[in-house]
C-alpha positions, 0 to 999 in steps of 0.5 A: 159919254154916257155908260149906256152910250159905252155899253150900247158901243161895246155891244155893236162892236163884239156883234161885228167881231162875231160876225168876222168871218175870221173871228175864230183865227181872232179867238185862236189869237186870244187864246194863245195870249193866255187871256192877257188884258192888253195884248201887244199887236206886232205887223211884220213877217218871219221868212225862212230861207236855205242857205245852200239852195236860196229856197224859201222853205216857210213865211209867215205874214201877218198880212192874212191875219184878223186886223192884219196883226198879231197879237202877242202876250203883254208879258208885263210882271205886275199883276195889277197891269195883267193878271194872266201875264203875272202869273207867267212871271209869277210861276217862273220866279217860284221855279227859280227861286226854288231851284236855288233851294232844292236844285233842278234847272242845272242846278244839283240836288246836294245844293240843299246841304249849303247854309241857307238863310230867309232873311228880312230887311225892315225899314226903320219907322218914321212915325207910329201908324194903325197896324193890326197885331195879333199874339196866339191867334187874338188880335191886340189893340193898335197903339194902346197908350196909358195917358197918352198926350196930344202930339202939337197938332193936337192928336192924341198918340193912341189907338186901342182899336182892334183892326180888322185885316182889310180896315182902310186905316191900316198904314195911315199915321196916327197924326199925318202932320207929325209922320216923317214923310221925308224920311219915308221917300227918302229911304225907298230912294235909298233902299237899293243902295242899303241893299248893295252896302248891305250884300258887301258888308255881309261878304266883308264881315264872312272873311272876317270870321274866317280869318281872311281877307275878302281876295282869298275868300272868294276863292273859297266861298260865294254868297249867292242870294235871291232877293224880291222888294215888298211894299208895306202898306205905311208905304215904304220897302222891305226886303226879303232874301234867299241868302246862300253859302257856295263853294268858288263854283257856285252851287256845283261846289261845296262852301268851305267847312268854317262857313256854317249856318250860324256864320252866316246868321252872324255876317247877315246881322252884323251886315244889316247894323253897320251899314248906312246911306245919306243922301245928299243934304238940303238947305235948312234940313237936317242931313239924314242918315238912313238904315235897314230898321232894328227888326231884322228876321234871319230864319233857316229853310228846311225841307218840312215844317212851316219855313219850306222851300215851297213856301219861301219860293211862294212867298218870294215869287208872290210879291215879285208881281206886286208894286205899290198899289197895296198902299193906295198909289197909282200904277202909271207914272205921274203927269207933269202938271197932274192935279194931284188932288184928282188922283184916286188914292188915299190921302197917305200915299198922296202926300207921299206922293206930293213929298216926291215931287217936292224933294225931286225938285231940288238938284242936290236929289236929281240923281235919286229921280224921285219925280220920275218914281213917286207914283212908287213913293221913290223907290226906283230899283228892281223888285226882283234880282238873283245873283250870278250864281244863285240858279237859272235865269227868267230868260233860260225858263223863257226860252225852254218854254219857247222851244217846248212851244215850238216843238209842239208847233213843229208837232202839230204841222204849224212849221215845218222842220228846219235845219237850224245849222242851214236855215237863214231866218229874216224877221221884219216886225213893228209895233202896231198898238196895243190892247182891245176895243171895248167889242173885243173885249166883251168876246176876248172875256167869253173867250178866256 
């Protein structure tokens, strides 16, 4: 269909939503959503009923509303899906992160006097790549090599490009034929099983230095972490952690007086030296034993200066919204059967991605589900997680934002007051779509 066609469609269709007599309930709809980009749309109705009289004291349907649904923020975390729905991630993972730094959220304020590490977990290389680098603010050549040789596919291993920071070359291989792609996919397969290795090594080795075995060391000290996935733009995975020090109880409870900071700064490098995963080998390759890279940064948090607890919460609570897209991948799944030569990306991520589908293939592999997750270059585990007792949870900041919500409802007339010990709720919702037409878009933008 032409654009224009589109266009002229677009324009009839917001010409009819404003014209609805009930385009501004529609609008107050929209605005609720906090301008998400692809709200769901739920049909049902909530009823609430007096347990001891068998009154109905208050019923919402959404029979009366615009299109007789209700439209209901996405809440998807991936900033490249929604934006506004993004942020509210975003923005909840920094005040969590943050409370396990300087307290708040239930957590005490003397949580700052606990051994506490910003750690980063590298990936080992698999082959040299352009890449910008700097020293005392001026930018270095990429890969200078004095008389460097062709590499067997005739590509001369050097560049003394100064790249600039939004260059499209950067993460590219310098050869593509020489890059181990297999590696690469192997190890985000892998990354979640190095980091679990890696949390009991760092707790295995503290009872070590402490003279204890792991049993008796839990009843002295917890290591409590918060942790996020960042993709680099070569496309493979590197963590980054709030590692934490607690007494048996959690951040209410000092560590012990052996658990200082350079303790911890040890268990964190010994931890990430020992451990290792090797996936399951395949006929006629060699067995791979992958690791954490040697590049492995430890650093203090403080209360001023440039590694803050502001700042880590940022930066943590930043790429918790982000997935693979800064390497040139899709954000959807890939189609069985997909041409993989009509994906719009780049040519690296697109040999990643047919590498994924490749090893997927073999059943030595199907546990690692590489076919499921190559449109994410085979890393499959969760970008963000927190241990048990690191601070509060997403779900607790959720709910305390769903009831500062309904009090301001309650406020305002929109429900009444219910006795939640005598009041019987009956909720009947389905799911009725998604999304805008090309008309409610154009107003949904003037609207947001």
């Amino acid at each position: 269909m032409p654009a224009s066609t589109i266009n002229a469609h677009a324009i009839r269709g917001a010409i009819t939503r404003l014209n609805d007599p009930n385009c501004s309930r529609w609008a107050s709809q929209i605005r609720r959503t906090n301008g998400c980009r692809q709200p769901i749309h739920l049909r049902g109705k909530v009823e609430h009923w007096d347990t001891a009289t068998g009154t109905l004291l208050h019923r919402y349907s959404t029979r009366l509303e615009p299109d007789g649904v209700l439209r209901v923020p996405c809440k998807s975390r991936r900033a490249s899906r929604c934006p506004s729905c993004a942020e509210t991630y975003r923005a909840d993972t920094y005040h969590l992160i943050r409370a396990g730094l300087v307290g708040g959220k239930g957590v005490p304020a003397s949580v700052t006097a606990h051994p506490c590490l910003f750690v980063t977990l590298t990936a080992p290389s698999f082959g040299p790549v352009h890449t910008r680098r700097q020293h005392n603010g001026s930018v270095l050549p990429c890969h200078p090599r004095r008389d460097a040789q062709p590499c067997p596919h005739g590509q001369v291993m050097s560049c003394t490009a100064r790249h600039g920071a939004d260059e499209d070359c950067l993460g590219e291989p310098l050869c593509p034929d020489c890059y181990d792609y297999t590696g690469s996919v192997l190890f985000n397969a892998v990354a979640p099983l190095l980091w679990k290795r890696f949390t009991d090594a760092l707790r295995r080795h503290l009872a070590k230095l402490g003279g204890l075995t792991l049993r008796d060391m839990r009843n002295q000290l917890v290591v409590s972490f918060a942790k996020v996935a960042e993709y680099q733009r070569r496309g493979v995975v590197h963590l980054h952690a709030v590692i934490r020090l607690d007494g048996p109880a959690g951040p209410i409870s000092p560590p012990p007086s052996w658990a200082t900071l350079d303790l911890l700064g040890q268990a964190v490098q010994h931890a990430a030296a020992v451990v290792t995963a090797t996936p399951p080998a395949l006929d006629g390759e060699p067995t791979r034993v992958l690791r954490w890279g040697q590049q492995v940064d430890a650093r203090p948090i403080t209360m001023d200066g440039e590694l803050t607890d502001q700042a880590v919460a940022g930066y943590v609570a930043k790429y918790a919204t982000k997935a693979a897209e800064c390497v040139g991948t899709i954000d959807r799944r890939i189609v069985p059967g997909e041409h993989l030569a009509a994906l719009p990306v780049r040519d690296h991520a697109r040999r990643l991605i047919a590498e994924c589908l490749r090893l997927g293939a073999f059943e030595e592999l199907a546990d690692l589900r590489l076919i499921q997750w190559a449109h994410m270059l085979g890393f499959r585990g969760h970008f963000s997680t927190r241990s048990r007792h690191y601070s509060t949870t997403l779900g607790d900041i959720r709910a305390d934002r769903q009831n500062h919500a309904k009090g301001e409802d309650i406020t305002t007339g929109r429900l009444p007051i219910l006795d939640e010990d005598t009041v019987l709720v009956i909720a009947e919702w389905e799911y009725a779509g998604k999304g805008y037409s090309p008309g409610d878009a154009l107003v949904a933008a003037l609207e947001c």
